[in-house]
C-alpha positions in Angstrom: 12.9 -8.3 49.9 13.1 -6.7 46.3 16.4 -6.0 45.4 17.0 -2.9 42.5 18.1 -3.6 39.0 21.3 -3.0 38.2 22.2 -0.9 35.8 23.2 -3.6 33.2 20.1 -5.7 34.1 17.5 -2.5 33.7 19.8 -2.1 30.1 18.8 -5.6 29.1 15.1 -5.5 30.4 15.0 -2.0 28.7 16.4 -3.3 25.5 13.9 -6.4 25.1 11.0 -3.8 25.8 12.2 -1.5 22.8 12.3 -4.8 20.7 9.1 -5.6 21.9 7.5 -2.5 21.1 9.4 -2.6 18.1 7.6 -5.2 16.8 4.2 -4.3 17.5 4.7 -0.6 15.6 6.4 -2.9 12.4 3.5 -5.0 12.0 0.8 -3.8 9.0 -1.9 -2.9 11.0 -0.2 -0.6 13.1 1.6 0.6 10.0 -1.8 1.5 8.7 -3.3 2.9 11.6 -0.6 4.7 12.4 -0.8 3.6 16.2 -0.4 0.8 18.8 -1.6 0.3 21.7 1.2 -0.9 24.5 0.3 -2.6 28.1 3.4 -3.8 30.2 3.6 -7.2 30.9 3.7 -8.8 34.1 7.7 -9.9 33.5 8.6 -6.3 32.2 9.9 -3.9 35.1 8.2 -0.9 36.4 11.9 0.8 36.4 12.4 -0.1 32.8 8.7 0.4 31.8 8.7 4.1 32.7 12.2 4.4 31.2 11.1 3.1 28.0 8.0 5.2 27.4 9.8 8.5 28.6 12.1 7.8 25.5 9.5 7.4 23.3 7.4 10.5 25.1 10.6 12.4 24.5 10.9 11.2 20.4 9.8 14.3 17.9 6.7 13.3 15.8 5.6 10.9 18.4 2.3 11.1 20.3 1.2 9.2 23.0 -1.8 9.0 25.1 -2.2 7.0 28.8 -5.1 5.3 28.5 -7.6 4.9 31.9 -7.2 0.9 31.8 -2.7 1.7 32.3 -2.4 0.8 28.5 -0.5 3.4 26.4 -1.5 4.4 22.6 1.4 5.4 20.8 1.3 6.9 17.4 3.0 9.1 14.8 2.3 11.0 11.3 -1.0 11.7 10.7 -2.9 10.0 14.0 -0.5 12.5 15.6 -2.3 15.5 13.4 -5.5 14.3 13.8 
């Protein structure tokens, strides 16, 4: 039987998906581009998944786009104002 996160375990699973995402926006090509393009991984939680992107959904100057295939393209400045 699934048992829910607790609120210190969602935290943690939250807070290596930020880090996560983190490092994708940091690297050059995303830099460039202006975008990334996130799937969640089989080990990341559904719970902290959607708590994740609704923070980022939430973040001024951010745009983001749900893709048909689940994947989600994030982006900012000028992909946002394009």
């Amino acid at each position: 039987m699934h048992r829910p996160l607790s609120a210190s375990s969602t935290e943690t699973l939250c807070e290596r998906l930020r880090r996560r995402i983190q490092r994708l926006i940091a690297t050059p090509h995303a830099q460039k581009i202006q975008s990334v393009l996130v799937t969640r991984s089989e080990n990341e939680s559904a719970e902290a998944w959607h708590q994740v992107m609704q923070e980022i959904e939430d973040t001024d100057g951010v745009r983001m786009d749900r893709l048909e295939c689940g994947a989600i393209r994030i982006g900012w400045r000028e992909y946002c104002e394009a």
